[in-house]
C-alpha positions as semicolon CSV with decimal commas, in nm:
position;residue;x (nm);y (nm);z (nm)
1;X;0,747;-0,927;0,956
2;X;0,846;-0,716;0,672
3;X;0,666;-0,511;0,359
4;X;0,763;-0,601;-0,017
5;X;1,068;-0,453;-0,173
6;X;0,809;-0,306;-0,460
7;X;0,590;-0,155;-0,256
8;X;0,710;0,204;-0,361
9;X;0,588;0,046;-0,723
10;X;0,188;0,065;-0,569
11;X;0,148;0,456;-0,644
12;X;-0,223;0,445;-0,655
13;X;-0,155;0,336;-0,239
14;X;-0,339;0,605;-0,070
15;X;-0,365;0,422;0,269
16;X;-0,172;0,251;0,556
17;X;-0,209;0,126;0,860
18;X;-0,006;-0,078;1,042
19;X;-0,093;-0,209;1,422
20;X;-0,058;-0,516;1,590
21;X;0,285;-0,555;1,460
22;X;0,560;-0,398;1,717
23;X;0,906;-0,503;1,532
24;X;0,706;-0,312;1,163
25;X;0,550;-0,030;1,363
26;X;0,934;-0,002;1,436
27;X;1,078;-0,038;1,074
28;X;0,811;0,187;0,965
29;X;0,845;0,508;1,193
30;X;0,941;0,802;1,015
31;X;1,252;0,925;0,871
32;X;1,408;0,679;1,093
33;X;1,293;0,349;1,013
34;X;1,388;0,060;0,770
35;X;1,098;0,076;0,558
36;X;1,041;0,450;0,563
37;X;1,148;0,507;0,223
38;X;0,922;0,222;0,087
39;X;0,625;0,361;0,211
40;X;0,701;0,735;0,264
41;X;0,508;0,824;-0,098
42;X;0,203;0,695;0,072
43;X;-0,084;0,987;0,201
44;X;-0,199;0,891;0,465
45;X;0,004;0,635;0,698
46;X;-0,109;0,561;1,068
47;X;0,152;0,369;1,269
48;X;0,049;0,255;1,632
49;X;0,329;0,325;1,817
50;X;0,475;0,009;2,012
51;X;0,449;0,115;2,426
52;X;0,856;0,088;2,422
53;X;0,881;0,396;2,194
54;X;0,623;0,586;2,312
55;X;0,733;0,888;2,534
56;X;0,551;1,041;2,824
């Protein structure tokens, strides 16, 4: 799975959510992953967290 290289490029991009998806929920957590800085200028961005990152 990945996002498009010019998806920084869709400014009007208010929303994002990404579930179902454990390897981008990975690439897309922030500051840390991959595809942060793609998608970081985004508002609002809800990533469900895969069970192997979450912490109890």
């Amino acid at each position: 799975m990945f996002l498009p290289n010019d998806i920084h490029h869709l400014t009007a991009l208010g929303y994002l959510r990404i579930e179902g998806c454990p390897e981008l929920c990975r690439k897309c957590q922030p500051q840390v992953g991959e595809y942060w800085p793609k998608i970081f200028h985004i508002n609002q961005i809800f990533i469900d967290e895969p069970e192997d990152l979450k912490q109890d």
